[in-house]
TORNU-111572 format. One record per residue (C-alpha): x, y, z; residue in one letter. Coordinates in pm, whole numbers, always signed. Layout:
% residues N
((X; Y; Z); A) ...
***
This chain:
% residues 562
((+0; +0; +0); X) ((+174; +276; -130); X) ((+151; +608; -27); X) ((+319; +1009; -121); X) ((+227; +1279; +148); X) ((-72; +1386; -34); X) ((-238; +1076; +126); X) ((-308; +911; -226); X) ((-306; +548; -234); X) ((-226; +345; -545); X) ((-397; +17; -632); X) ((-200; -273; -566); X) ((-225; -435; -812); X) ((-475; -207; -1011); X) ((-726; -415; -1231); X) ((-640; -501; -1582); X) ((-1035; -408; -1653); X) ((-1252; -194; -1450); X) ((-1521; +86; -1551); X) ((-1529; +380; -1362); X) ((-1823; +542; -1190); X) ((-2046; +765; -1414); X) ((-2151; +942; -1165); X) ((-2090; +1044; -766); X) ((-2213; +789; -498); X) ((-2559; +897; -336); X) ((-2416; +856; -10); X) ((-2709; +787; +198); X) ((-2791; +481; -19); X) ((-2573; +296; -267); X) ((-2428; -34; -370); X) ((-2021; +8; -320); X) ((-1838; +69; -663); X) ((-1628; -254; -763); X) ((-1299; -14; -723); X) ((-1468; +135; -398); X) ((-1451; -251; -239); X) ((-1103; -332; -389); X) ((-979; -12; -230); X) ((-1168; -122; +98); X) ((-995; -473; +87); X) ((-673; -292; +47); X) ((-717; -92; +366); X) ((-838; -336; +551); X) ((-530; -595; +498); X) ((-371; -288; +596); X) ((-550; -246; +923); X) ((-512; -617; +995); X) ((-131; -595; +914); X) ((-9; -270; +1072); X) ((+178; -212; +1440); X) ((+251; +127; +1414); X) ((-48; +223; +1655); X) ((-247; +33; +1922); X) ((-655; +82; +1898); X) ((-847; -224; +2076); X) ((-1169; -250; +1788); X) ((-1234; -559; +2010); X) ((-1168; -813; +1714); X) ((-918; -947; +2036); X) ((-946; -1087; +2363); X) ((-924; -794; +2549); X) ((-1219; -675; +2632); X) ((-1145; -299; +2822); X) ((-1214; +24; +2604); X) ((-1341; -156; +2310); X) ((-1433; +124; +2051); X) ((-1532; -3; +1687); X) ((-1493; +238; +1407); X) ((-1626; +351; +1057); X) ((-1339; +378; +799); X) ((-1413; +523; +471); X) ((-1250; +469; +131); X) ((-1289; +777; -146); X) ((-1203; +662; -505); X) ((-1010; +948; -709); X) ((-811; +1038; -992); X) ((-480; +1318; -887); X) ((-395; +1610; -1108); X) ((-191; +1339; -1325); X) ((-477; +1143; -1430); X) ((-388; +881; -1203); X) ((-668; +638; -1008); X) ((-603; +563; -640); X) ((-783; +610; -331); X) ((-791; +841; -27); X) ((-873; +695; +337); X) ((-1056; +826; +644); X) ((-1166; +689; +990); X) ((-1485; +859; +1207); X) ((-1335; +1030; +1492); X) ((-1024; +996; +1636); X) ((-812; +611; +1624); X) ((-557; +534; +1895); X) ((-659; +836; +2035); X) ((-478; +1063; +1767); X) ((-604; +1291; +1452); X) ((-347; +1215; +1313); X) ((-273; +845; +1177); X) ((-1; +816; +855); X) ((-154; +714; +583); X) ((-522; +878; +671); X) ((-610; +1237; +550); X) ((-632; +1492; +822); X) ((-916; +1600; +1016); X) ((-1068; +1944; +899); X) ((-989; +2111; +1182); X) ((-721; +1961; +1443); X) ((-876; +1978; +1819); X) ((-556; +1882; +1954); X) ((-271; +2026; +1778); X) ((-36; +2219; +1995); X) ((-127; +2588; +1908); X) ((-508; +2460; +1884); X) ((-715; +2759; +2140); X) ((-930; +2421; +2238); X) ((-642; +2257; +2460); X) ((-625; +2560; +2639); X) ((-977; +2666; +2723); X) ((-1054; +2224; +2788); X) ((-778; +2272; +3030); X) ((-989; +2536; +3206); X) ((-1303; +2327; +3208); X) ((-1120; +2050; +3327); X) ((-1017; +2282; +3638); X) ((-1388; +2319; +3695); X) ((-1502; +1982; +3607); X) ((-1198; +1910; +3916); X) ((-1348; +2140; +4113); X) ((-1743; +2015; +4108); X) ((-1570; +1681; +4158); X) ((-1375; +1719; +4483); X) ((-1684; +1948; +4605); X) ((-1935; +1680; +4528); X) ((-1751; +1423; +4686); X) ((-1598; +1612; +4964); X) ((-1646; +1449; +5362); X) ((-1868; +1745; +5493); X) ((-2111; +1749; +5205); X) ((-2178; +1399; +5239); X) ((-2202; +1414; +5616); X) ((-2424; +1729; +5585); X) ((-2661; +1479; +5342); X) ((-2618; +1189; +5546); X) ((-2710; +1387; +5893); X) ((-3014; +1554; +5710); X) ((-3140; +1275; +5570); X) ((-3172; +1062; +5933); X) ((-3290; +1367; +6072); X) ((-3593; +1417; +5837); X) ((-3629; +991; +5907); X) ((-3658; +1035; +6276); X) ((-3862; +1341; +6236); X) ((-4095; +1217; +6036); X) ((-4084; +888; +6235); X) ((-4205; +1109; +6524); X) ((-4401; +1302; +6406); X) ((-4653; +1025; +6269); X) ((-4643; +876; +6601); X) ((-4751; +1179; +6797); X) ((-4988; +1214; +6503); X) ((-5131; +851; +6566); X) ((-5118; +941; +6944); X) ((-5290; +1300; +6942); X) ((-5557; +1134; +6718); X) ((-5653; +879; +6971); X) ((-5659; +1167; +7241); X) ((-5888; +1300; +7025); X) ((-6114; +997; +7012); X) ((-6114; +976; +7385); X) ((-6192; +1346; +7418); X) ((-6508; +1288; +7193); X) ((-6627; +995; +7379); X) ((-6568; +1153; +7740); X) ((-6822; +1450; +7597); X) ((-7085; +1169; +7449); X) ((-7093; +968; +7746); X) ((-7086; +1234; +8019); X) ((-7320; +1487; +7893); X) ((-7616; +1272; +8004); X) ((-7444; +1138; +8360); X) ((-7279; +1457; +8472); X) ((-7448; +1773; +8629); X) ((-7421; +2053; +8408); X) ((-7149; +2244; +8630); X) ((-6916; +1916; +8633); X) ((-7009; +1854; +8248); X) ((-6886; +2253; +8175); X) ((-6545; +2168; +8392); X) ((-6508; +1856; +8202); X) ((-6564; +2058; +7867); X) ((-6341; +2306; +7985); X) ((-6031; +2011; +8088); X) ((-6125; +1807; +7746); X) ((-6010; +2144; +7568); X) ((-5723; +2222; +7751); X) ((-5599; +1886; +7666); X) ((-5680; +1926; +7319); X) ((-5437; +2273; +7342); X) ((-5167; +2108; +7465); X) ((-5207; +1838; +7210); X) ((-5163; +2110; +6990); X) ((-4842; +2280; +7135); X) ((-4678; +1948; +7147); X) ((-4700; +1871; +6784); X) ((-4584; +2259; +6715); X) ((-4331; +2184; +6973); X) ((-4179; +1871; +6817); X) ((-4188; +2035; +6487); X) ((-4042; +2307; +6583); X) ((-3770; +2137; +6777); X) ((-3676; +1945; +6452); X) ((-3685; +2261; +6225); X) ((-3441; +2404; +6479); X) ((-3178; +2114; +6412); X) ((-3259; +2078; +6063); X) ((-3185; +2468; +5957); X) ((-2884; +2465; +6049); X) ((-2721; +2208; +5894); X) ((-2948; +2262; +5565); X) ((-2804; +2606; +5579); X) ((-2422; +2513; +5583); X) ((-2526; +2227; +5306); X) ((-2744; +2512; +5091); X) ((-2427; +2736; +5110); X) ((-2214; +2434; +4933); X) ((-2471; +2360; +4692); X) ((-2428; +2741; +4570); X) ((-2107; +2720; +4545); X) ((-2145; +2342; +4306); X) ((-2418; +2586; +4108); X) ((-2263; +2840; +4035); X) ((-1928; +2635; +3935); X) ((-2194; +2412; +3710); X) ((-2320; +2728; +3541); X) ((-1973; +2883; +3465); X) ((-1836; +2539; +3300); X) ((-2192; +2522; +3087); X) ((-2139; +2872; +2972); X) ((-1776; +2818; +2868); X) ((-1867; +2459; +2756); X) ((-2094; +2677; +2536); X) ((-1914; +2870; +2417); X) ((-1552; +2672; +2340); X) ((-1847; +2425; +2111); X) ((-1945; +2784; +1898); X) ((-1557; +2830; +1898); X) ((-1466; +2503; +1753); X) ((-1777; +2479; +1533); X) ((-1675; +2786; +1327); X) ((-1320; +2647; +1290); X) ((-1472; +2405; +1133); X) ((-1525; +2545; +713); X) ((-1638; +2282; +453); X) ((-1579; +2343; +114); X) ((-1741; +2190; -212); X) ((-1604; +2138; -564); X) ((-1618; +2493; -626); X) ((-1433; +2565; -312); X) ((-1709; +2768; -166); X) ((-1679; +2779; +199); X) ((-1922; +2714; +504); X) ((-1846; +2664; +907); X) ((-2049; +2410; +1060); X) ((-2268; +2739; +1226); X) ((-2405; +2833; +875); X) ((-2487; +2429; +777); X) ((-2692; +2374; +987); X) ((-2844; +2688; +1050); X) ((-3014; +2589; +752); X) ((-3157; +2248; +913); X) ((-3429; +2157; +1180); X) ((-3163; +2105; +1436); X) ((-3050; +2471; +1378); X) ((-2706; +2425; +1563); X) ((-2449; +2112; +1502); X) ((-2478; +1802; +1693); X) ((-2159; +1694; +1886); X) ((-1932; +1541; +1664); X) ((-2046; +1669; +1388); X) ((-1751; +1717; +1101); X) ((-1583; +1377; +1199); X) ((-1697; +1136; +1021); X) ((-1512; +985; +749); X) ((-1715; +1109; +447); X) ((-1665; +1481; +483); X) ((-1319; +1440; +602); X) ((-1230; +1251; +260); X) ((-1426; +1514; +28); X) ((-1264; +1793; +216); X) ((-873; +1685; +189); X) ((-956; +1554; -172); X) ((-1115; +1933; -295); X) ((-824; +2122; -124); X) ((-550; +1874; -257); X) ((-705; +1933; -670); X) ((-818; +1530; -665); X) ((-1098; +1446; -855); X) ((-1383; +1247; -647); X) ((-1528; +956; -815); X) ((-1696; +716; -580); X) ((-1703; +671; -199); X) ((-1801; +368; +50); X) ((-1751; +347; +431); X) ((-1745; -3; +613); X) ((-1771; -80; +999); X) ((-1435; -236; +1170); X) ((-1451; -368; +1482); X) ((-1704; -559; +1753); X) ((-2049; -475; +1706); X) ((-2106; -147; +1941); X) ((-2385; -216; +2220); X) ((-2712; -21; +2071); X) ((-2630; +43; +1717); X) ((-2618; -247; +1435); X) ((-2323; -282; +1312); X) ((-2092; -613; +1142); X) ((-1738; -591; +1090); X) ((-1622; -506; +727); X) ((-1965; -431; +636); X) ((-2018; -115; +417); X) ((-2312; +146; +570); X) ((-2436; +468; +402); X) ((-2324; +836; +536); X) ((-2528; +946; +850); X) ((-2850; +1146; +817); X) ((-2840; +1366; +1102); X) ((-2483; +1476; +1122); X) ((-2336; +1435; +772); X) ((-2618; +1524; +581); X) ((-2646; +1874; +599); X) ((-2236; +1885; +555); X) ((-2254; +1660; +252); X) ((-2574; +1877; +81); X) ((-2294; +2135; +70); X) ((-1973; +1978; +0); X) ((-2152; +1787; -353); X) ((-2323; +2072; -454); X) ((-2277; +2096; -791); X) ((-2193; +1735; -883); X) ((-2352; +1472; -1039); X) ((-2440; +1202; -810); X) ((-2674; +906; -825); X) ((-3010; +896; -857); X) ((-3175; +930; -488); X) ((-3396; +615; -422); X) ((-3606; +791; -184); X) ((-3741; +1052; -424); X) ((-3846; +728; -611); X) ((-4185; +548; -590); X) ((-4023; +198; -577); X) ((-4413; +98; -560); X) ((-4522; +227; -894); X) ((-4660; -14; -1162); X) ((-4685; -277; -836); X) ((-5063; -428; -756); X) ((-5242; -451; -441); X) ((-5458; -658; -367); X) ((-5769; -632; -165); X) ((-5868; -959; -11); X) ((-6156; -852; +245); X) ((-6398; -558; +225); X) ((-6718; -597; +428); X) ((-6791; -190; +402); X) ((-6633; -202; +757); X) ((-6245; -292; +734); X) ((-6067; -333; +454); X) ((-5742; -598; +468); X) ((-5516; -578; +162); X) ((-5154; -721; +48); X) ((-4915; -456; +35); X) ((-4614; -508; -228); X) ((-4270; -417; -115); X) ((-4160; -102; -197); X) ((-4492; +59; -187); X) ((-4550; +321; +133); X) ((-4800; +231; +342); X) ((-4880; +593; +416); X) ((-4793; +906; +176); X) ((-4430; +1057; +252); X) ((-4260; +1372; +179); X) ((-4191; +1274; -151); X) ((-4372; +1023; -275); X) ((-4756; +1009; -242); X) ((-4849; +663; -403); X) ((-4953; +475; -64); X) ((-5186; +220; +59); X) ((-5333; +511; +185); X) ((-5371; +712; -135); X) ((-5466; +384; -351); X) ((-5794; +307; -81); X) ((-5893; +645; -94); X) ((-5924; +672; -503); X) ((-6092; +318; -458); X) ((-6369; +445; -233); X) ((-6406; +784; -315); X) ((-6738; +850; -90); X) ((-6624; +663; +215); X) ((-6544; +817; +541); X) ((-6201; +680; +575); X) ((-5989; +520; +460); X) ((-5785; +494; +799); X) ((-5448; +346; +869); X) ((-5471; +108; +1204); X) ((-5125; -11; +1159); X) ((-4812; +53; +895); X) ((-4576; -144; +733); X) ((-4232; -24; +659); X) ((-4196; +100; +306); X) ((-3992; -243; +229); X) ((-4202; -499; +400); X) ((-4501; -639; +203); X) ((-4794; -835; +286); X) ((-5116; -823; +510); X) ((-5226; -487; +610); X) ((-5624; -352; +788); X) ((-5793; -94; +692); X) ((-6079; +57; +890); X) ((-6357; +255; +685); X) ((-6537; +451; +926); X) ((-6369; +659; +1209); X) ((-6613; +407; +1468); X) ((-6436; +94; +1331); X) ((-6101; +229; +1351); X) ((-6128; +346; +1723); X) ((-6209; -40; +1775); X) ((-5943; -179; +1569); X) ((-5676; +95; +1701); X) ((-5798; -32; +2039); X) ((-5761; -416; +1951); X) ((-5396; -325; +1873); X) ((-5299; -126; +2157); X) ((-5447; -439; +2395); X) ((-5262; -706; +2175); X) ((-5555; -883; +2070); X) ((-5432; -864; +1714); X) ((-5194; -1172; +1578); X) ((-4956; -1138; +1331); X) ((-4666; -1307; +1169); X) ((-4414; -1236; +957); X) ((-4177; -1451; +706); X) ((-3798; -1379; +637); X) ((-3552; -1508; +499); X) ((-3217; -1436; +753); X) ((-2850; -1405; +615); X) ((-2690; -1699; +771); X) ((-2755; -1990; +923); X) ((-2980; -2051; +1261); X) ((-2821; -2366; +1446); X) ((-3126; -2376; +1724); X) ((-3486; -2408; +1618); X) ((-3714; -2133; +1805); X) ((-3647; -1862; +2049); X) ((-3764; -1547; +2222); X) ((-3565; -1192; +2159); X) ((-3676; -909; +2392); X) ((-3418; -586; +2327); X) ((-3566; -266; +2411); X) ((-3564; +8; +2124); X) ((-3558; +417; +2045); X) ((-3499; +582; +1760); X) ((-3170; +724; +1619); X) ((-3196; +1093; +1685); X) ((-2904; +1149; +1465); X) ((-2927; +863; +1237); X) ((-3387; +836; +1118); X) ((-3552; +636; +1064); X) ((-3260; +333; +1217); X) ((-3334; +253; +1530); X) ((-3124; +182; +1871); X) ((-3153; -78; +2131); X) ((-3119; +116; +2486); X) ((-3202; -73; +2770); X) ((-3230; +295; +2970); X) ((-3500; +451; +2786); X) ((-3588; +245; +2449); X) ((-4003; +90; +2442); X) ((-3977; -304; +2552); X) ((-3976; -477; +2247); X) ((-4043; -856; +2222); X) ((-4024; -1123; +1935); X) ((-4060; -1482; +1937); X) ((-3904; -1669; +1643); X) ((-3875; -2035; +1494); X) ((-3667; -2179; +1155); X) ((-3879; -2310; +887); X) ((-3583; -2443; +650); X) ((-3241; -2385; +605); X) ((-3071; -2317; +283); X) ((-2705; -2425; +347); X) ((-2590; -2291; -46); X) ((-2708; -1982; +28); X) ((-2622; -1957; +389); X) ((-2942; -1826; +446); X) ((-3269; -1922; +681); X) ((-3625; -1878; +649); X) ((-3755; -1795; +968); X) ((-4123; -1741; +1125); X) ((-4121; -1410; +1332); X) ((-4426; -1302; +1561); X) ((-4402; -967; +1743); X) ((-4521; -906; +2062); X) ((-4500; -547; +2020); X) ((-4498; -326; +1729); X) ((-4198; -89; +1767); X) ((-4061; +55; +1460); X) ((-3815; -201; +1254); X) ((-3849; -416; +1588); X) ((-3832; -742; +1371); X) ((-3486; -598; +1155); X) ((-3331; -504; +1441); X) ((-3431; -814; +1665); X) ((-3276; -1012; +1368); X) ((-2939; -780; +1299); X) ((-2823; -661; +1605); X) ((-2575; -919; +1802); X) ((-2820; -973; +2095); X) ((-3049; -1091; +1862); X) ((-3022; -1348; +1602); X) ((-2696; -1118; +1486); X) ((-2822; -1228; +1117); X) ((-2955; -921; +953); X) ((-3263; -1036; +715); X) ((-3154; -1061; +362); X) ((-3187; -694; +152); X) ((-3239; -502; +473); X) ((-3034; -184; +313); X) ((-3068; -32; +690); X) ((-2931; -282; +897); X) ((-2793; -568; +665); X) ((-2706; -536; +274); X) ((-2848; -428; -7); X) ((-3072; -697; -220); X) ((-3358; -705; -494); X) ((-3608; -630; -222); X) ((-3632; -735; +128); X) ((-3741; -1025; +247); X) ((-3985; -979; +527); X) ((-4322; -1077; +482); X) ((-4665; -1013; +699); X) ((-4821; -1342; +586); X) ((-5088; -1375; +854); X) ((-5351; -1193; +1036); X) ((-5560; -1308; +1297); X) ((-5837; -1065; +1510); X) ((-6232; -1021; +1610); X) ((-6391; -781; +1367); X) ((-6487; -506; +1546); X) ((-6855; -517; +1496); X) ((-6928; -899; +1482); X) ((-6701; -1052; +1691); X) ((-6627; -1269; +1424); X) ((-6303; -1463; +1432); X) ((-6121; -1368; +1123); X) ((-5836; -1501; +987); X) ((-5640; -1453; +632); X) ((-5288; -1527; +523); X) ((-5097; -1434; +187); X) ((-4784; -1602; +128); X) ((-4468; -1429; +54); X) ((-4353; -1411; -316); X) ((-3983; -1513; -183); X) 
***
């Protein structure tokens, strides 16, 4: 692997044949370039080879500080007409910027006259500060102190409470009973000791209280004084947290093929998320198209592939090739290929178009139909052909159509309809008590060795990365499938599988299948999670449920075209 210090990288050995790319990859959703995986292979024999730096991507037995990483390859021609290939990694790698043989980062956080050592050592003073004042001997005591005396306080109090509210009782009875046996002067002294007691009931409970308070205040006092002090520490390190982020975000200036120039500030002023997200600028992508503009090379295909152990929420397989990010390198890359001529973008295509549904049940009430793959099941921002939209044409003069449940855009097969706001409230009611039972063919990229099992991984969405989703055992929805192999085929190293949710979280059944706590086989043609394929192969082949209105057990099943 040959290299010059413009970070080029010549093809060893280059291909007697090849054709090159017509056109830039749509990075968000492509098929690697033939040259794009040869230069891959290439850096990855590298990777495997190389002991010039120590970074544990957990392919060992070690298993501290495991940290996978994306690596990207960027296919390009230099200003002698000469095809090679420029490399990247997401981040930092053995905790440097700076690895020979990678381009550089766009702007260097840790070089020696960088302003960001200087104002993180300051933070780090105050992060060293909140530390030893959080953890310091009196604040704890002060905590510890307060919190047994508000126990035995409150243990107290409740039993004085308890006590004063029997003396009550008593008091109440003494008056019932001795109205009628007592002479009136006697029953007026009585009165008059019955509410003397009662005031002195009274003064006790203030009394206690009061006590309490006393030796309480004081200590709550010294503690509030400490907990000013941790505030206002907290609120100077946010501020210059704050602003060191602004800082380093308008170091950081993309340019495009024209060599027009934006900081990170102006990108995504433009976007929904109106300031950058934390690590935005690092990936691989951007840092490729950026060294390859300001160096004069000529861009002709890109691909990034995962290295390492899977991480713990997101999916992802060693050596496996992923598109660019949505939340963080979008916005960068919109810039940085203006003006060239990239792929056609699959999701401003109706991949349903020219593909029937079929309706297999229409009673006036629901509606169940067979959704192809490829056809959305509601209309998007793009594309309006839907389930949704096709209903609606079909029954002009009915009050719905109205969607009870969705399938994803790629998934075909059994979807209900309801036709009258009544019957969906039912039906939307059904599904949120689980009294509707589906399942779902696939066909699963390797090979299953036991025969049925039960996943339960907990998901959320990607904030950063829509519509993939995370498994997050903190705050992710439970999520549970149960699943059992039909047949094996050994050729293909593939498995057709019976999935049933439990639950109906969004891609629960890819990423139950993909992710390495689940069946770690992603299903085949899941572009999101596994590869790329003619379509993929999940299937809703049966529905079972009461109608709404009749009670009727109904049943159907359509059976999947793979």
């Amino acid at each position: 692997m040959t290299k010059n210090k413009t970070c080029f990288t010549s093809f060893n050995p280059l291909p007697k044949s090849y054709s090159l790319p017509e056109r830039f990859t749509f990075p968000f959703f492509y098929q690697p370039h033939p040259l794009c995986v040869l230069a891959a292979e290439q850096l990855q024999q590298v990777l495997e080879q190389q002991q010039e730096w120590q970074h544990n991507f957990g392919l060992t037995d070690d298993p501290n500080n495991i940290i996978g990483k994306m690596f990207g390859v960027l296919l390009v021609k230099n200003a002698n007409g000469e095809l090679g290939f420029i490399s990247a990694f997401s981040g930092k790698l053995a905790k440097k910027n700076h690895i020979k043989g990678f381009v550089p980062p766009v702007f260097d956080l840790l070089s020696n006259n960088s302003f960001f050592l200087t104002e993180q050592a300051e933070i780090n003073q105050l992060n060293s500060r909140i530390e030893q004042l959080e953890s310091s001997d009196r604040r704890h005591i002060l905590i510890s102190q307060l919190t047994l005396i508000h126990e035995q306080w409150q243990l107290e109090e409740s039993n004085l409470r308890t006590e004063l509210i029997h003396n009550r009782k008593t008091r109440k009875q003494q008056r019932q009973l001795s109205q009628k046996e007592l002479a009136e002067n006697q029953y007026q002294a009585l009165l008059k000791t019955l509410a003397e007691q009662s005031v002195y009931d009274k003064w006790r409970l203030n009394e206690l209280n009061q006590n309490w308070q006393s030796k309480a205040s004081e200590l709550q006092q010294e503690l509030d004084e400490l907990e000013s002090e941790l505030m206002t520490i907290r609120q100077v390190r946010k501020s210059t947290s704050s602003k060191l982020q602004e800082k380093i975000f308008e170091q950081y200036g993309f340019v495009n093929c024209a060599l027009e120039k934006k900081s990170l500030l102006d990108i995504f002023a433009e976007t929904s998320l109106e300031t950058p997200p934390a690590g935005a600028g690092e990936c691989a992508a951007p840092k490729l198209l950026q060294y390859a503009f300001i160096n004069k090379l000529t861009p002709l295909a890109m691909a990034e592939f995962w290295w390492g152990a899977s991480p713990k929420s997101e999916v992802r397989k060693h050596k496996q090739f992923y598109p660019a990010c949505i939340g963080k390198c979008q916005p960068i890359l919109h810039h940085m290929l203006d003006g060239m001529a990239l792929d056609d973008n699959p999701f401003l295509e109706n991949q349903g178009a020219n593909k029937a549904m079929d309706i297999l049940f229409d009673d006036g009430q629901i509606l169940v139909v067979n959704k192809p793959s490829g056809l959305l099941s509601v209309p998007g921002k793009e594309v309006e052909d839907s389930v949704y939209q096709r209903i609606k044409l079909l029954y002009p003069h009915a009050r719905g159509p109205l969607i009870v449940h969705r399938l994803d855009m790629a998934t075909s097969g059994l979807m209900v309809l309801a036709l009258t706001p009544q019957v969906n409230k039912l039906m939307q009611k059904l599904f949120i008590q689980r009294e509707i039972d589906k399942e779902y063919i696939a066909i699963i990229d390797g090979l299953i060795d036991a025969k049925r099992g039960e996943i339960e991984l907990p998901l959320c969405g990607d904030f950063y990365d829509r519509p993939r989703q995370l498994v997050n055992f903190k705050d992710g929805k439970p999520a549970k499938t149960s699943w059992q192999v039909i047949e094996h085929y050994p050729s293909k190293n593939q498995t057709k599988v019976r999935l049933k949710p439990y639950t109906g979280r969004t891609h629960q059944l890819r990423v139950h299948c993909a992710h390495d706590q689940g069946l770690n086989m992603p299903i085949v043609g899941d572009d999101l999670y596994g590869t790329t394929s003619n379509r993929l192969h999940l299937h809703a082949q049966t529905l079972k449920f009461k109608h709404p209105i009749s009670n009727k057990l109904m049943e159907f099943k359509a059976e999947a075209e793979f």
